[in-house]
N, C-alpha and C positions, 0 to 999 in steps of 0.2 A: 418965204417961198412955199413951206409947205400950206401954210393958210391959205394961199392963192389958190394949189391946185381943189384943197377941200370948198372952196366958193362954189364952180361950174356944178360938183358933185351935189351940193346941196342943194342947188337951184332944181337941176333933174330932178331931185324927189321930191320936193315940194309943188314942181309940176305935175307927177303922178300923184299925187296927193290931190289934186283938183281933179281927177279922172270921173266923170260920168257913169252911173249904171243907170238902166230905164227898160221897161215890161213894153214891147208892143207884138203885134200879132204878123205871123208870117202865113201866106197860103200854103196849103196843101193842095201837092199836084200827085201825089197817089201813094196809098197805102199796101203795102201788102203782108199779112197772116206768114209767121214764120213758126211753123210744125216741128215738135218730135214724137221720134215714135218710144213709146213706153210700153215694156213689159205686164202686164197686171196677170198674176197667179188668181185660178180659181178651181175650186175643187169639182172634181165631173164623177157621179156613182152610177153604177147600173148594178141593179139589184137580177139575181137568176135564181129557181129555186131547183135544189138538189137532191135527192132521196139518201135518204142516211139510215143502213140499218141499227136496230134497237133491239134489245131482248123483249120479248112480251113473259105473260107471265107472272104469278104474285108469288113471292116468297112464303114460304110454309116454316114457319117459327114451334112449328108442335113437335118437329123431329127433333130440335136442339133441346125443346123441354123436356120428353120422354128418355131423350138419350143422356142429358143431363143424370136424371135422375136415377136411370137404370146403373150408369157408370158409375155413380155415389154408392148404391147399394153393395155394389160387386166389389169396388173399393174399399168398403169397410168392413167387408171380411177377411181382407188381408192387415197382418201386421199386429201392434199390439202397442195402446198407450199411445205418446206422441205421433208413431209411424200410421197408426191406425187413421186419425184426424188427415194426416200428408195425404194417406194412400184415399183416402175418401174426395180430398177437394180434385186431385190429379184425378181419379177417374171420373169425377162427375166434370172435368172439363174436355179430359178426349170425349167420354159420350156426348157431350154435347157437340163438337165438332161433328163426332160421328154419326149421329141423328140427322143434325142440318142437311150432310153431305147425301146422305140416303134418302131425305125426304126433298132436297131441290137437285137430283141431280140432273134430270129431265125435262125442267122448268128451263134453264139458262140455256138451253141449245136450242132454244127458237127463237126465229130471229122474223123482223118484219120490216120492209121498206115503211119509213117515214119522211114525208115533205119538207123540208127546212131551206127558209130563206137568208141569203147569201148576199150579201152586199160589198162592192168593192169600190173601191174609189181610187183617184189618182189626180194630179197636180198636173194644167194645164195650163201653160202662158198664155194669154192672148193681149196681142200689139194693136194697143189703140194709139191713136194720132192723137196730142194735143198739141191746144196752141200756145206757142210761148212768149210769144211780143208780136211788135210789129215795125216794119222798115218801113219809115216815113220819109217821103221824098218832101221837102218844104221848098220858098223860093221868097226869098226877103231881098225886096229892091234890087233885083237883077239879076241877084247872085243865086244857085242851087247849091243847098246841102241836104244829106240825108243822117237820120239818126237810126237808133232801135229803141223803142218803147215800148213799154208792156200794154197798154191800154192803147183804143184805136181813139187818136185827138181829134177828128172829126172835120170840116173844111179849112178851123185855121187853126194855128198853133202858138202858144205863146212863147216869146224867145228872151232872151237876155240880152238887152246891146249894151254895151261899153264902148262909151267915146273916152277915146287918150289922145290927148297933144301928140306928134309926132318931133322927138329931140331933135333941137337945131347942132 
């Protein structure tokens, strides 16, 4: 009895097993372009230019030398032995401080507008339209279907038929 029922059941698949596949062409009755819209970043600069003051003036290096050298001498008349060598390098570095400060003190308090160019920039989206497929209306032997394709298939379309027995 069980054999019986597995006969009918094998029959049906060895029928679909004879099922037909076959390429033929379907008309196109209209296409249409299906859009998204996309973000694209781009950088946007505007340059301006702005006055920046600056010191003018050149540095005078003869006061930290003279002072230097005066503060060495005043320094090693004090002290005796070791201390004397101390008291000579200490003064000849205040005089040199001291020299510098006397000879640019006048320099560094002028000041002069100077030109300088400024650039800024900044991150700007701009929404372009692309195309992303296309909805194709087709029309094979009577019947209308429509798909989405990424490429536009042009007057006709090729389709896929499959004939199947229909189970008695």
């Amino acid at each position: 009895m069980k054999r019986l029922a597995l006969v009918p059941l094998l029959v049906t698949a060895a029928v679909g097993l004879h099922a037909e596949t076959y390429v033929d062409n379907a008309r196109v009755r209209s296409v249409d372009p299906q859009y998204q819209s996309v973000s694209v970043p781009r950088q946007e600069c505007t340059s301006q230019w702005v006055n920046e003051p600056r010191r003018t003036g050149r540095r005078d290096y003869g006061g930290a030398v003279l002072g230097g050298v005066a503060g060495a001498l005043l320094g090693n008349q004090a002290g005796k032995g070791h201390g004397r060598e101390a008291a000579t390098a200490v003064g000849a570095v205040v005089g040199a401080f001291a020299g510098d400060h006397m000879a640019n003190r006048d320099r560094w308090e002028q000041y002069e507008e100077v030109p300088r160019e400024v650039t800024t920039c900044r991150t700007v989206n701009d929404v372009q339209t692309r195309t992303v497929g296309y909805q194709v209306s087709y029309e094979y032997r009577g019947q209308h279907f429509s798909t989405l394709m990424r490429e536009n298939p042009g007057p006709y379309l090729q389709v896929r038929v499959s004939v199947d027995p229909v189970g008695r």
